[in-house]
Every structure is written in C-alpha cells, then in structure tokens.
KOLGU-4560 file (N, C-alpha, C; in nm, 3 decimals, padded with zeros to 5 digits):
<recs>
<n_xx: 00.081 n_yy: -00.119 n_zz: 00.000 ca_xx: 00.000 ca_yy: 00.000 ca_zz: 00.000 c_xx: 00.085 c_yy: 00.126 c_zz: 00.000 mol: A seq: 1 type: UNK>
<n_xx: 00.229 n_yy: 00.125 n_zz: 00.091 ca_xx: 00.296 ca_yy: 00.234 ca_zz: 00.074 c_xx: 00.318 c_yy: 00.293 c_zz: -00.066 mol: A seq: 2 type: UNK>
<n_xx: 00.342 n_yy: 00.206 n_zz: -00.164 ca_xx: 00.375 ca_yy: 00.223 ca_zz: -00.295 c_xx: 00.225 c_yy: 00.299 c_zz: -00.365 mol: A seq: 3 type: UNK>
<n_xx: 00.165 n_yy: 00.252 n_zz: -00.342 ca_xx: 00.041 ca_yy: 00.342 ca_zz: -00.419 c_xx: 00.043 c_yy: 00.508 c_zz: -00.362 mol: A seq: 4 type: UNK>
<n_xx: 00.048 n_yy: 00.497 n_zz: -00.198 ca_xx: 00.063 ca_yy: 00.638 ca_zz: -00.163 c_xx: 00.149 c_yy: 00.709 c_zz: -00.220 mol: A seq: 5 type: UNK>
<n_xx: 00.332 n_yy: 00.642 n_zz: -00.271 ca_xx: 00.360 ca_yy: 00.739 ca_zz: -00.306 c_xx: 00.410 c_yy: 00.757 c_zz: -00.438 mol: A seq: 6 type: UNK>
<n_xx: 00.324 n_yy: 00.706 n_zz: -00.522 ca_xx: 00.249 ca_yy: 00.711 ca_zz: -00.664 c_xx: 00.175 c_yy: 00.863 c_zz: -00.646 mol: A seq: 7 type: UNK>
<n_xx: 00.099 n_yy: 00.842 n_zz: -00.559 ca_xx: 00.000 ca_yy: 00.915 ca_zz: -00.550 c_xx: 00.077 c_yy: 01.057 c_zz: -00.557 mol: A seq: 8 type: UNK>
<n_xx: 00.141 n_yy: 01.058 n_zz: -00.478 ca_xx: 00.214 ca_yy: 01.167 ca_zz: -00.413 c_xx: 00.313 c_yy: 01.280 c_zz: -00.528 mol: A seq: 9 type: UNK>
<n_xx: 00.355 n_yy: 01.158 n_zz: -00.624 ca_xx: 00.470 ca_yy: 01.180 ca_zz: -00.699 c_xx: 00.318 c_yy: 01.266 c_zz: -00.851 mol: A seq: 10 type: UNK>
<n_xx: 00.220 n_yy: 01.201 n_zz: -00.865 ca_xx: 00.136 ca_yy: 01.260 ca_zz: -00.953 c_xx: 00.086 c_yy: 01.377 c_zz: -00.901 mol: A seq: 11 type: UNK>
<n_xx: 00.088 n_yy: 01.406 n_zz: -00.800 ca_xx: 00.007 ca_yy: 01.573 ca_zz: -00.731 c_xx: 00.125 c_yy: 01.613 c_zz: -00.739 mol: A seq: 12 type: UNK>
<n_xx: 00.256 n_yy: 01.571 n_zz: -00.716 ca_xx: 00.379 ca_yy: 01.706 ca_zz: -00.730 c_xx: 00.354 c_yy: 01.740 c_zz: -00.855 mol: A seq: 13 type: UNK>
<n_xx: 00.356 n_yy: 01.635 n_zz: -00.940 ca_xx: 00.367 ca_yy: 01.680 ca_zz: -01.137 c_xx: 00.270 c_yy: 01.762 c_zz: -01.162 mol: A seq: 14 type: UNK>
<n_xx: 00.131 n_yy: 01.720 n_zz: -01.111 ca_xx: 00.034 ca_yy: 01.808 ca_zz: -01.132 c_xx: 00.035 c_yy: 01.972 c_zz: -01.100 mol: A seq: 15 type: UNK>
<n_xx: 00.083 n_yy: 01.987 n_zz: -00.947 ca_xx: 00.108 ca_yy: 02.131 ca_zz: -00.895 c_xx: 00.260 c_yy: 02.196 c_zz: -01.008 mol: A seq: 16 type: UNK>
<n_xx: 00.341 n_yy: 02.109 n_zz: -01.032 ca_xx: 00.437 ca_yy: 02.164 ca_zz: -01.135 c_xx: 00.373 c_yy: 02.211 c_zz: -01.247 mol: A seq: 17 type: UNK>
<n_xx: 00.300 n_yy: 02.151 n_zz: -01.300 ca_xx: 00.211 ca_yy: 02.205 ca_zz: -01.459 c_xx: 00.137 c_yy: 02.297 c_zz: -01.445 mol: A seq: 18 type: UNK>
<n_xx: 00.115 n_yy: 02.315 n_zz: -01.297 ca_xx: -00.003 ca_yy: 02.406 ca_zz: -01.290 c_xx: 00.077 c_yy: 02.503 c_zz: -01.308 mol: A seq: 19 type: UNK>
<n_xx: 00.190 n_yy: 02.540 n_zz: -01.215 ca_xx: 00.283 ca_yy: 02.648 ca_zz: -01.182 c_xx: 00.329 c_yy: 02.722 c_zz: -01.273 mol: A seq: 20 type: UNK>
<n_xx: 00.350 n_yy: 02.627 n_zz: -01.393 ca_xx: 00.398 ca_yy: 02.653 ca_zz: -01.481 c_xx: 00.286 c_yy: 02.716 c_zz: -01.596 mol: A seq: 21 type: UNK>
<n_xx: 00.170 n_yy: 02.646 n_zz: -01.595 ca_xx: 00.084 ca_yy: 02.721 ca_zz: -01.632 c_xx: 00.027 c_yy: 02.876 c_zz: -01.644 mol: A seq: 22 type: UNK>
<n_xx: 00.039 n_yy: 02.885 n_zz: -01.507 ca_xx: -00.002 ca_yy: 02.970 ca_zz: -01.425 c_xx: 00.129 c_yy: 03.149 c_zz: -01.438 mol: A seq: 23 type: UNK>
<n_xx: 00.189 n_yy: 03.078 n_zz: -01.458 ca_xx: 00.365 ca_yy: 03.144 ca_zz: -01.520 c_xx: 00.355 c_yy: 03.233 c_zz: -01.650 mol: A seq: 24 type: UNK>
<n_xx: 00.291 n_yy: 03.119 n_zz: -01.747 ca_xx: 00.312 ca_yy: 03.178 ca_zz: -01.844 c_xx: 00.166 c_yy: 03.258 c_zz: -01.907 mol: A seq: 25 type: UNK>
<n_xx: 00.070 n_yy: 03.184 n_zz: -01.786 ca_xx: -00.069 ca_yy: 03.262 ca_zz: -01.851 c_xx: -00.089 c_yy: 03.421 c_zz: -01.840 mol: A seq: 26 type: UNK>
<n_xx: 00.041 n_yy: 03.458 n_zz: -01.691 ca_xx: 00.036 ca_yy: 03.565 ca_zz: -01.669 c_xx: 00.080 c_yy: 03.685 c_zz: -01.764 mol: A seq: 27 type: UNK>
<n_xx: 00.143 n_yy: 03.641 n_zz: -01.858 ca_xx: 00.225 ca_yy: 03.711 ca_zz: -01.988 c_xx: 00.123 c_yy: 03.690 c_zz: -02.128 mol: A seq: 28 type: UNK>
<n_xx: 00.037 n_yy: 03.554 n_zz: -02.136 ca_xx: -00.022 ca_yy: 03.564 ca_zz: -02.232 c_xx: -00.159 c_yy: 03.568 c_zz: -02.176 mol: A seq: 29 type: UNK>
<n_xx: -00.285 n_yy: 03.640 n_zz: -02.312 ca_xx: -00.383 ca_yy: 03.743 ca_zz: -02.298 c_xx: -00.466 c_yy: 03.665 c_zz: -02.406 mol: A seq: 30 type: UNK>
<n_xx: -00.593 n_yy: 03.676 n_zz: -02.424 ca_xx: -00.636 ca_yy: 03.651 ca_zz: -02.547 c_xx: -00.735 c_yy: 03.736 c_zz: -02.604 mol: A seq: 31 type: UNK>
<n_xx: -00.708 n_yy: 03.859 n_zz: -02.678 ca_xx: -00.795 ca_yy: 03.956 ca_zz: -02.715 c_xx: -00.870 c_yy: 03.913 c_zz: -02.819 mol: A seq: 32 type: UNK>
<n_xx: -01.007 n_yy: 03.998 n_zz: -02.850 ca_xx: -01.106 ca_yy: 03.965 ca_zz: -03.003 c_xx: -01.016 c_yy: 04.020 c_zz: -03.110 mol: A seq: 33 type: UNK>
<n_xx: -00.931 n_yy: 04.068 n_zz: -03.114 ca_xx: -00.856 ca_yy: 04.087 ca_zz: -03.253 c_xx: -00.785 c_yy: 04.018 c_zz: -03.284 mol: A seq: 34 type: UNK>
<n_xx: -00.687 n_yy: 03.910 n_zz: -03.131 ca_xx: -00.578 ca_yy: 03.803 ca_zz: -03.127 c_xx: -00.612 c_yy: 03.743 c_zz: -03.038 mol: A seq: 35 type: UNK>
<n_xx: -00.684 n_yy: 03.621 n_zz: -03.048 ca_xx: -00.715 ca_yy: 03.535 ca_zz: -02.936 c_xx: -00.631 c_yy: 03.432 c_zz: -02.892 mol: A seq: 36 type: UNK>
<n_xx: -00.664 n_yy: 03.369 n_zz: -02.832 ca_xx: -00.556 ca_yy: 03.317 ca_zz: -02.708 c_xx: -00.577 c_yy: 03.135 c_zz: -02.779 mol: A seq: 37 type: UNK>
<n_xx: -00.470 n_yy: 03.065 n_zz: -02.837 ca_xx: -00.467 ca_yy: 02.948 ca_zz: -02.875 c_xx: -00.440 c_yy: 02.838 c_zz: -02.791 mol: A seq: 38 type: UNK>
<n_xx: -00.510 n_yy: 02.809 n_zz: -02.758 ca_xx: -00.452 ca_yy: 02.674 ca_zz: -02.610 c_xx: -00.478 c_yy: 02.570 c_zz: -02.667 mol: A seq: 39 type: UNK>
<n_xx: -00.345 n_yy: 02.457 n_zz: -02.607 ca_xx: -00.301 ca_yy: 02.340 ca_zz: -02.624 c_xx: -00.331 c_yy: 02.276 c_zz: -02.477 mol: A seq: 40 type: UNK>
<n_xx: -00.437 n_yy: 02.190 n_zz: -02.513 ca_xx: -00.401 ca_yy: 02.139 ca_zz: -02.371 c_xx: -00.404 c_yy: 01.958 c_zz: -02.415 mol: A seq: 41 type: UNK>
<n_xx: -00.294 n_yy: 01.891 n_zz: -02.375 ca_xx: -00.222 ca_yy: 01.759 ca_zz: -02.392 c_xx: -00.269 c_yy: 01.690 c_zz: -02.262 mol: A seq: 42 type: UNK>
<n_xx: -00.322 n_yy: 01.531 n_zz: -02.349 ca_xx: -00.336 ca_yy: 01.406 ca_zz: -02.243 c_xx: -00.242 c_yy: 01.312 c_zz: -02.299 mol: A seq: 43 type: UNK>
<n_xx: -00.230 n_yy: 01.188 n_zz: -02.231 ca_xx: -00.173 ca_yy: 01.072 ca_zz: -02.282 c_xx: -00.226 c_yy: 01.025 c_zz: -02.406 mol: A seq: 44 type: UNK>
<n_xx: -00.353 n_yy: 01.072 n_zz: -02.421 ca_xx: -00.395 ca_yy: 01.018 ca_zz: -02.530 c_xx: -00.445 c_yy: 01.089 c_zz: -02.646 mol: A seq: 45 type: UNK>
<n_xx: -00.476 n_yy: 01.184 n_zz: -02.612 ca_xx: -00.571 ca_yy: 01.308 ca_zz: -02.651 c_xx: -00.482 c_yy: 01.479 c_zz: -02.666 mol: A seq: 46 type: UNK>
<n_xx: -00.511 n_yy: 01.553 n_zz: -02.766 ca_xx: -00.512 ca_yy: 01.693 ca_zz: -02.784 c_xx: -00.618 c_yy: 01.789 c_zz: -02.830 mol: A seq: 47 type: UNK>
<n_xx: -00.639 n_yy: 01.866 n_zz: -02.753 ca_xx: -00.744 ca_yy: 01.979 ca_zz: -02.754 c_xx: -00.704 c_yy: 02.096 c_zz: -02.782 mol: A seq: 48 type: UNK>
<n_xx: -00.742 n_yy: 02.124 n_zz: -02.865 ca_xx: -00.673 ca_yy: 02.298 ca_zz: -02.928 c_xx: -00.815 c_yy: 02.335 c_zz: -02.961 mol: A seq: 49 type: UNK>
<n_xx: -00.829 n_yy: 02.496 n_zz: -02.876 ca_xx: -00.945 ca_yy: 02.601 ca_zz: -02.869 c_xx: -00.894 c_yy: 02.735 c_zz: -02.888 mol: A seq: 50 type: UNK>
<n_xx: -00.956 n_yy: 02.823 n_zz: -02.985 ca_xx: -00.912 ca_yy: 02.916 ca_zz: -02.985 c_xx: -01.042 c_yy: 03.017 c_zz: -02.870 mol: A seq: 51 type: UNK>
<n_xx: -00.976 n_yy: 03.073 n_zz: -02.796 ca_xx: -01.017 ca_yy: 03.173 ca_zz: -02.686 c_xx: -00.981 c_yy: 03.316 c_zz: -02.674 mol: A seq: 52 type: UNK>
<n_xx: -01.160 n_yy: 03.371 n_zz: -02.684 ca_xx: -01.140 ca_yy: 03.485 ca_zz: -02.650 c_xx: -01.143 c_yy: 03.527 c_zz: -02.473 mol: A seq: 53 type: UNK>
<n_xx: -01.050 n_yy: 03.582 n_zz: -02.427 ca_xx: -01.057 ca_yy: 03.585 ca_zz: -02.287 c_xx: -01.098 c_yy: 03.691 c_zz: -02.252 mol: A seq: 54 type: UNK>
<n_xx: -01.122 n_yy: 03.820 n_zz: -02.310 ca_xx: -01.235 ca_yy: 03.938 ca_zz: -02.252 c_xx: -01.374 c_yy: 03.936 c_zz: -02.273 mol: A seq: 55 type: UNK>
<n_xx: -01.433 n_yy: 03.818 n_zz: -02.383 ca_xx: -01.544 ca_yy: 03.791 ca_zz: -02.375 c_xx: -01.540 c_yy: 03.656 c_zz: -02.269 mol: A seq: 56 type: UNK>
<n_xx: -01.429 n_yy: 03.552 n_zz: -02.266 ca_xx: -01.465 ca_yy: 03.442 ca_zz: -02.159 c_xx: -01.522 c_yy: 03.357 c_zz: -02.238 mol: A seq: 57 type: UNK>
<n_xx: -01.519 n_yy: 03.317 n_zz: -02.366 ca_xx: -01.563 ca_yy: 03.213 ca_zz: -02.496 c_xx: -01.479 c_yy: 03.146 c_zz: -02.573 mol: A seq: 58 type: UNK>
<n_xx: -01.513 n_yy: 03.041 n_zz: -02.581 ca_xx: -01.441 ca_yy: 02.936 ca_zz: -02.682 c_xx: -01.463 c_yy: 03.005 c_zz: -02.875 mol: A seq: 59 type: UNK>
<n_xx: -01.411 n_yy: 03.064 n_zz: -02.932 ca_xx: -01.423 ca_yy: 03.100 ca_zz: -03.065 c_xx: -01.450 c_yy: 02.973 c_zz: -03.117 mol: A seq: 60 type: UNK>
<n_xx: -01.307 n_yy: 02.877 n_zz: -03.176 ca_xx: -01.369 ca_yy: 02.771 ca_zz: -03.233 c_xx: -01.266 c_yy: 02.641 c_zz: -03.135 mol: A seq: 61 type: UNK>
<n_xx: -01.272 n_yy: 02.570 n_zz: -03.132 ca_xx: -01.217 ca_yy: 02.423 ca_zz: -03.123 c_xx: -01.188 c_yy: 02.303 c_zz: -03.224 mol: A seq: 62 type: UNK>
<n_xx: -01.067 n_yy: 02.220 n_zz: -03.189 ca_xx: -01.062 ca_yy: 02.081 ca_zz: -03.262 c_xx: -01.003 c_yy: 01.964 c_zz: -03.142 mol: A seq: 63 type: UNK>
<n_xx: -01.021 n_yy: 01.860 n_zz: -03.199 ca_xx: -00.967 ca_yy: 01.790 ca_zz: -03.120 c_xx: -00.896 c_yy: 01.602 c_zz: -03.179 mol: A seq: 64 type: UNK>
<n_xx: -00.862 n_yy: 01.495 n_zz: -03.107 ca_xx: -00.834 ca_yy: 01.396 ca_zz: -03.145 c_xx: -00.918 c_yy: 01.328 c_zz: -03.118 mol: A seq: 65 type: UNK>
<n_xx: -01.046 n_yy: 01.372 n_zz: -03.058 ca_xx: -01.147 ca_yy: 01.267 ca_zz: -03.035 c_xx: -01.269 c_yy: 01.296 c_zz: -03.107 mol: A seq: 66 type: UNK>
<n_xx: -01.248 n_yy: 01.386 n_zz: -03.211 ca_xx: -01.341 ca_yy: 01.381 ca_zz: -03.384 c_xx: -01.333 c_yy: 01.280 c_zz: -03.458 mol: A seq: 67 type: UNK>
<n_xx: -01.452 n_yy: 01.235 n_zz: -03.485 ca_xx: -01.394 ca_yy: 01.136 ca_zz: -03.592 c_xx: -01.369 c_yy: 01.114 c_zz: -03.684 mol: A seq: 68 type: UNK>
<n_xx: -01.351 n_yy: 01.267 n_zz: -03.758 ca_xx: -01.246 ca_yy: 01.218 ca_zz: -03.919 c_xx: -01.146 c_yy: 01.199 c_zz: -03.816 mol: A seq: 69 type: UNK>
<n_xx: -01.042 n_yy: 01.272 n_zz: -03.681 ca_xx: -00.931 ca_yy: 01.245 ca_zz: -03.655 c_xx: -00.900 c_yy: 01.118 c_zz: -03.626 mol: A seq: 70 type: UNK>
<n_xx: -00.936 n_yy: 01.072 n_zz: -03.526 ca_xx: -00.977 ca_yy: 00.932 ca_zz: -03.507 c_xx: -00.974 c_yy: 00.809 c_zz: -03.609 mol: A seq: 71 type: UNK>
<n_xx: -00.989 n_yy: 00.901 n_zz: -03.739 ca_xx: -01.001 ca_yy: 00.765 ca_zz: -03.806 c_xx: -00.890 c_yy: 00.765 c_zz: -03.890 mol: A seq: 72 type: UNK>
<n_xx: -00.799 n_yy: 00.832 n_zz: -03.841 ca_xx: -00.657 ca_yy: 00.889 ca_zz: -03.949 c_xx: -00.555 c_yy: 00.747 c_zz: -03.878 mol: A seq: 73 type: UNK>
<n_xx: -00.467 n_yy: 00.762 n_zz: -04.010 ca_xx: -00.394 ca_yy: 00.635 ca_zz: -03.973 c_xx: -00.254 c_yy: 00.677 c_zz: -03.907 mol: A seq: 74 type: UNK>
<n_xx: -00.170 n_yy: 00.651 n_zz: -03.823 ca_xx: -00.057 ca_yy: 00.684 ca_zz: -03.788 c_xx: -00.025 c_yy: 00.728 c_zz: -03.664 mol: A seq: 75 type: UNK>
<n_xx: 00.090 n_yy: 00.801 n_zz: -03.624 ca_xx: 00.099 ca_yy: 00.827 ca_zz: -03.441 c_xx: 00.012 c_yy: 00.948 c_zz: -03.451 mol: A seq: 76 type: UNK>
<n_xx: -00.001 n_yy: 00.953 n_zz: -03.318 ca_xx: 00.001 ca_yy: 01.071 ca_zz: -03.177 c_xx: 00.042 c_yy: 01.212 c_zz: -03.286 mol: A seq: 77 type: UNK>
<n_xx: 00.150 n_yy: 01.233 n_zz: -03.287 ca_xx: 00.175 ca_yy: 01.305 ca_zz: -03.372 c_xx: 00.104 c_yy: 01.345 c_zz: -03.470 mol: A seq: 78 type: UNK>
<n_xx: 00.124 n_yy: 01.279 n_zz: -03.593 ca_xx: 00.041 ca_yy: 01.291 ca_zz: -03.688 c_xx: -00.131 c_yy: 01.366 c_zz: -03.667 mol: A seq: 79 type: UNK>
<n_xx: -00.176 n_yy: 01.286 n_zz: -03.562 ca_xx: -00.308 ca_yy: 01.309 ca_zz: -03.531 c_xx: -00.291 c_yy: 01.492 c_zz: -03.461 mol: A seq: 80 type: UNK>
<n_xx: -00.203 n_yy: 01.487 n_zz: -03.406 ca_xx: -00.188 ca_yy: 01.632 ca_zz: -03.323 c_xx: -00.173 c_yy: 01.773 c_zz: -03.445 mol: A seq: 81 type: UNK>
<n_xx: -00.119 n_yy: 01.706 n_zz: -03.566 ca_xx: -00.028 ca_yy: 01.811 ca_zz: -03.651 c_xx: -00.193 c_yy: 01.794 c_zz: -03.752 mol: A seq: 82 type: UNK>
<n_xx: -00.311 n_yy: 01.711 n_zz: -03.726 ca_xx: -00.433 ca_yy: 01.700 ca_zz: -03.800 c_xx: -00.569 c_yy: 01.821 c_zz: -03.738 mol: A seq: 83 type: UNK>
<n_xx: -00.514 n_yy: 01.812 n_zz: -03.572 ca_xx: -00.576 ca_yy: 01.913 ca_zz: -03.489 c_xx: -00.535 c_yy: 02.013 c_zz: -03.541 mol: A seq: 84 type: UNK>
<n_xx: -00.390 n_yy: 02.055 n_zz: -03.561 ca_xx: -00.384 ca_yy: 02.197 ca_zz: -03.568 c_xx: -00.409 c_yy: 02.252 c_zz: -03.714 mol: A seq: 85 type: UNK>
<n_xx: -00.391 n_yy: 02.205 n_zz: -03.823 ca_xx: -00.496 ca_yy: 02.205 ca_zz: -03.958 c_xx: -00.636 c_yy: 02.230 c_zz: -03.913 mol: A seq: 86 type: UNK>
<n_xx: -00.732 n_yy: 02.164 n_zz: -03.874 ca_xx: -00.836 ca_yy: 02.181 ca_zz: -03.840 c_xx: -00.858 c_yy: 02.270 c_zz: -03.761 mol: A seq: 87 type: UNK>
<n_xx: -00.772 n_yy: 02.348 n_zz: -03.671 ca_xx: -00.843 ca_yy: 02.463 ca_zz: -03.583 c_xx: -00.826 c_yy: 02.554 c_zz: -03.619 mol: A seq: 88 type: UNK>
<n_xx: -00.707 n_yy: 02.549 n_zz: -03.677 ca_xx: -00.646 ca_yy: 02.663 ca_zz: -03.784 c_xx: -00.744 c_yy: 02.685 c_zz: -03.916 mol: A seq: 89 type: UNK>
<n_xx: -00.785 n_yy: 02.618 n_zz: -03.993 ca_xx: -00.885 ca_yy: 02.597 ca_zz: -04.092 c_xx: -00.988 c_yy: 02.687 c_zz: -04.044 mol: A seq: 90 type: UNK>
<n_xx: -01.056 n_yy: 02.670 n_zz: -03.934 ca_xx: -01.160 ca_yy: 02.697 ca_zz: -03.892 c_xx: -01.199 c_yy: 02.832 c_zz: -03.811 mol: A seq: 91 type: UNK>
<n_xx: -01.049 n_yy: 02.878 n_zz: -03.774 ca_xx: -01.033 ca_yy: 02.985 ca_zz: -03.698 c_xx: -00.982 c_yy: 03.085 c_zz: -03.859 mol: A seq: 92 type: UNK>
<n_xx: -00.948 n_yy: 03.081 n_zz: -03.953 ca_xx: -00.987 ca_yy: 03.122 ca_zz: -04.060 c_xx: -01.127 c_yy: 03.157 c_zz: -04.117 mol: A seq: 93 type: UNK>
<n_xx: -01.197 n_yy: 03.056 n_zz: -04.115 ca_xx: -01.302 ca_yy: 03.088 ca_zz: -04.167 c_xx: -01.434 c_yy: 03.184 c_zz: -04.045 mol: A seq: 94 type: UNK>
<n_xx: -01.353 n_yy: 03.152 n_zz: -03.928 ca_xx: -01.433 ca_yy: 03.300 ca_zz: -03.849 c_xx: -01.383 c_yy: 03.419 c_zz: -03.841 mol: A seq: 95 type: UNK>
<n_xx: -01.291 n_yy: 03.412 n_zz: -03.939 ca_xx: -01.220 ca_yy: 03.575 ca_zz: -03.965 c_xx: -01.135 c_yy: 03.589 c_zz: -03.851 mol: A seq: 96 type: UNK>
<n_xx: -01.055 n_yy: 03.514 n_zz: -03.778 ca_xx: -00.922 ca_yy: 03.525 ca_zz: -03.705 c_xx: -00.785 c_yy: 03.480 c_zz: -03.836 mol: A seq: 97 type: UNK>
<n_xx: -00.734 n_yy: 03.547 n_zz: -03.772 ca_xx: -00.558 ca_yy: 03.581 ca_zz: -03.879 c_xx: -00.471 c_yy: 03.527 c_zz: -03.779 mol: A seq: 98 type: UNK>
<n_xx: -00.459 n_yy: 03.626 n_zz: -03.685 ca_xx: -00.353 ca_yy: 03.615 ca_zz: -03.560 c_xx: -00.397 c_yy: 03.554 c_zz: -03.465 mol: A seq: 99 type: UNK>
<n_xx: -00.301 n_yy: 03.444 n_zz: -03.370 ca_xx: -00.348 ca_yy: 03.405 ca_zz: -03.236 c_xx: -00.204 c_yy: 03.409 c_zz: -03.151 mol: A seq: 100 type: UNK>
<n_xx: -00.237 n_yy: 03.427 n_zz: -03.019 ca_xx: -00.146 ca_yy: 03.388 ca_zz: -02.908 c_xx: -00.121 c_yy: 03.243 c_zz: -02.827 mol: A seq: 101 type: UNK>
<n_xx: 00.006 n_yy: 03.192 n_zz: -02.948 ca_xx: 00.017 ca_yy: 03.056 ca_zz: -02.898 c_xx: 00.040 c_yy: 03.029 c_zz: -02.718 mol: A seq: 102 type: UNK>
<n_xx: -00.075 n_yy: 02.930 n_zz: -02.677 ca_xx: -00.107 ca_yy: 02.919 ca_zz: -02.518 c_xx: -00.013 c_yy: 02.760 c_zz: -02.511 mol: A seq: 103 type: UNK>
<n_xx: 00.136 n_yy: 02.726 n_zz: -02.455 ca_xx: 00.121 ca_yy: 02.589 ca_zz: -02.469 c_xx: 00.060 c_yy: 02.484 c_zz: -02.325 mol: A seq: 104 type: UNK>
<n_xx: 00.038 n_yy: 02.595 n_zz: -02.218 ca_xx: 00.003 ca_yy: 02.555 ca_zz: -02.095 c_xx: 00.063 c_yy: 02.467 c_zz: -02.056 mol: A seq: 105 type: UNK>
<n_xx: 00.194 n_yy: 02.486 n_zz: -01.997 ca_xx: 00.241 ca_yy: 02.475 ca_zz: -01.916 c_xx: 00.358 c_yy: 02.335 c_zz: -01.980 mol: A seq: 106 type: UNK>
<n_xx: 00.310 n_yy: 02.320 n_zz: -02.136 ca_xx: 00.365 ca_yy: 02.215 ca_zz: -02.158 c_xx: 00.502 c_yy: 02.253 c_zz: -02.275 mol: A seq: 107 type: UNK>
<n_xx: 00.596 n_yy: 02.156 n_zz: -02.297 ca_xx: 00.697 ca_yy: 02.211 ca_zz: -02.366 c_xx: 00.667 c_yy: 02.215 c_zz: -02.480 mol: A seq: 108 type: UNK>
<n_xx: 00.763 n_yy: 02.306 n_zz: -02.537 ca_xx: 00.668 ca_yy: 02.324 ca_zz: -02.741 c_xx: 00.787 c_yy: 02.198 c_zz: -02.741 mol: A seq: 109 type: UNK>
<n_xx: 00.726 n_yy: 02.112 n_zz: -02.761 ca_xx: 00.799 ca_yy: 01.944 ca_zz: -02.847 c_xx: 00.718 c_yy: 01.854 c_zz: -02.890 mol: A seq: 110 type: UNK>
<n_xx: 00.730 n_yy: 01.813 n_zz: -02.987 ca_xx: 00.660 ca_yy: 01.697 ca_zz: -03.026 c_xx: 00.518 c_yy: 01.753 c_zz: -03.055 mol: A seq: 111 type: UNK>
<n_xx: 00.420 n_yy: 01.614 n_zz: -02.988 ca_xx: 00.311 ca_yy: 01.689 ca_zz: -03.023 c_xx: 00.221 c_yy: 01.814 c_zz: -03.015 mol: A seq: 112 type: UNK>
<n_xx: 00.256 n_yy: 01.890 n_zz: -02.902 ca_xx: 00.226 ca_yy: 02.010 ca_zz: -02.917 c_xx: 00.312 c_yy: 02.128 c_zz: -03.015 mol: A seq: 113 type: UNK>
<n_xx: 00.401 n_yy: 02.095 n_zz: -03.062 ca_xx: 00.466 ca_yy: 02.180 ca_zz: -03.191 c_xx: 00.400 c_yy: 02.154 c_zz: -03.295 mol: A seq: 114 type: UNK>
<n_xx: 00.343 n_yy: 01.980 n_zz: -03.307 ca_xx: 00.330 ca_yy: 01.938 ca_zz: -03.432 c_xx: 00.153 c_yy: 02.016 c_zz: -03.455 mol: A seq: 115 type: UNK>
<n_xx: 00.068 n_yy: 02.065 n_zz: -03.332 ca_xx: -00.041 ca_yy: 02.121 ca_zz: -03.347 c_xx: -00.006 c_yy: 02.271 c_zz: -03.404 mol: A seq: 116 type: UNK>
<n_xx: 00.119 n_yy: 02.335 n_zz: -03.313 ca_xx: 00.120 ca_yy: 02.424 ca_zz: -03.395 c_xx: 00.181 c_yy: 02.476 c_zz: -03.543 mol: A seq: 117 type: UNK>
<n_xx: 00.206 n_yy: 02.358 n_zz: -03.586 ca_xx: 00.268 ca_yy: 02.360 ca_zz: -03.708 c_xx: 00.139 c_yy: 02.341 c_zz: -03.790 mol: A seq: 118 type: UNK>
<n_xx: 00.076 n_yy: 02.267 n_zz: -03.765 ca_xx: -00.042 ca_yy: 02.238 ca_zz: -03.838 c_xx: -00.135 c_yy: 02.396 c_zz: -03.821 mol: A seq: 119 type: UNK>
<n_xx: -00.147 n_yy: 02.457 n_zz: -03.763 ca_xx: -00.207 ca_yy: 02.574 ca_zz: -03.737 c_xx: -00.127 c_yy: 02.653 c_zz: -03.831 mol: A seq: 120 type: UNK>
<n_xx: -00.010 n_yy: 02.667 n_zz: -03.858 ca_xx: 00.049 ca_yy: 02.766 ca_zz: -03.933 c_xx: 00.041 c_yy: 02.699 c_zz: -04.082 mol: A seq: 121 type: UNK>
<n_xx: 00.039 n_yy: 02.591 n_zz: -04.091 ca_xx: -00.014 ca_yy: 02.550 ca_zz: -04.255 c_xx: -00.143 c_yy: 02.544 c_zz: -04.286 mol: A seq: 122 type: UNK>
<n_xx: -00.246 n_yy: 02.619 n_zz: -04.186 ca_xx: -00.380 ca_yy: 02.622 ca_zz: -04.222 c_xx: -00.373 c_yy: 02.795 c_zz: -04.220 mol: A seq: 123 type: UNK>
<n_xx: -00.265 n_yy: 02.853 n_zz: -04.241 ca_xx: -00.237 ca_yy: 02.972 ca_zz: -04.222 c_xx: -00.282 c_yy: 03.108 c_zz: -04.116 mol: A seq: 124 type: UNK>
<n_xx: -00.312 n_yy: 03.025 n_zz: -04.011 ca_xx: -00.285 ca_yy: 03.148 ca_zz: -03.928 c_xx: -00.128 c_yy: 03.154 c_zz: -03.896 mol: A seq: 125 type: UNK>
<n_xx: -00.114 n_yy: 03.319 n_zz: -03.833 ca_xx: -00.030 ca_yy: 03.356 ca_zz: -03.777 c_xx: -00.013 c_yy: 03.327 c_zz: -03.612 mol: A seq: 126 type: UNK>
<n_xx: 00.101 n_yy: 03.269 n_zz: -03.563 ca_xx: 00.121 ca_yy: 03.276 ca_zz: -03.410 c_xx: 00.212 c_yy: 03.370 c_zz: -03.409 mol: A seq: 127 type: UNK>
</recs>
C-alpha cells in the first residue's frame, strides 16, 4: 500500500508543477477579439486545441483527437496532433481570425504540441 501512496504523491507534485507553470506563463499571455488566445491542452492520449477569447470568456472555435475524421486517421500521436492543428487553424480562418497567441500551458513546445502548432500555421494562421 505504501507504494500506491507514493504514486500518489509523486502525480500531485507533477500536477502542482504544470499548474505552476501554467499559471507562469498565462500571466504574460492574454487573449484579445482581434488576437485570441490558442490553447493546447495535452493528455496521454488526446489533444485539444481552442481558440479563446478571454475578454469575452468564450471558446471562438475548437478541434480535437477525439473527432472522428481524426480518429479515423492512420498513424501516431503526432500525426493526429499536426491533424488538430490544420483543423483549428482551418476553422479559426473561416471565423475571420488571422492572428493568435500561442497558449502551450504549461507544456513544452515538443513533439506533439509543436506538431499542433505547425499544423495551425499550414492552415495559415499567424502565431
């Protein structure tokens, strides 16, 4: 049983670290109606990219890996992440956004969260 406690223990430090870090960089980034605020937020399994306006307090548009054209794409994590950011990017186009403020919350720009925002910049918005 000791071992589960400090499982436990070792996932609430990581957690309060992401937050911290979150919390770090949210203070520098903003998400206005002219440049809204692009957040990445990463699971083990899953990526969610929303574009946010934060002086109205609204989701503009969203994509994710649990759509099912994404879902039904063949290949890694990756791939599927760099399919999100095409799609939010696509879509945050067609509501007349240009510019956004890449949000990576708290997580490192590597891998799959680069590969969303790469896909966002070949659906041509600007970060």
């Amino acid at each position: 049983m000791a071992v589960n406690i400090k499982h436990q223990k070792h996932l609430a430090a990581r957690r309060s670290s992401q937050l911290r870090r979150q919390k770090r960089g949210r203070k520098k980034i903003f998400g206005y109606p002219e440049r809204p605020r692009l957040v990445v937020t990463r699971s083990a399994r899953h990526m969610v990219a929303q574009v946010i306006d934060d002086v109205a307090g609204v989701t503009l548009v969203s994509a994710s890996t649990m759509e099912q054209d994404v879902r039904a794409l063949d290949g890694d994590k990756t791939a599927k992440a760099a399919r999100v950011g095409e799609l939010v990017g696509q879509r945050a186009k067609d509501a007349g956004i240009e510019q956004v403020v890449f949000d990576r919350a708290g997580n490192q720009y590597h891998g799959r969260v680069a590969a969303v925002a790469d896909g966002a910049r070949k659906a041509g918005l600007s970060l």
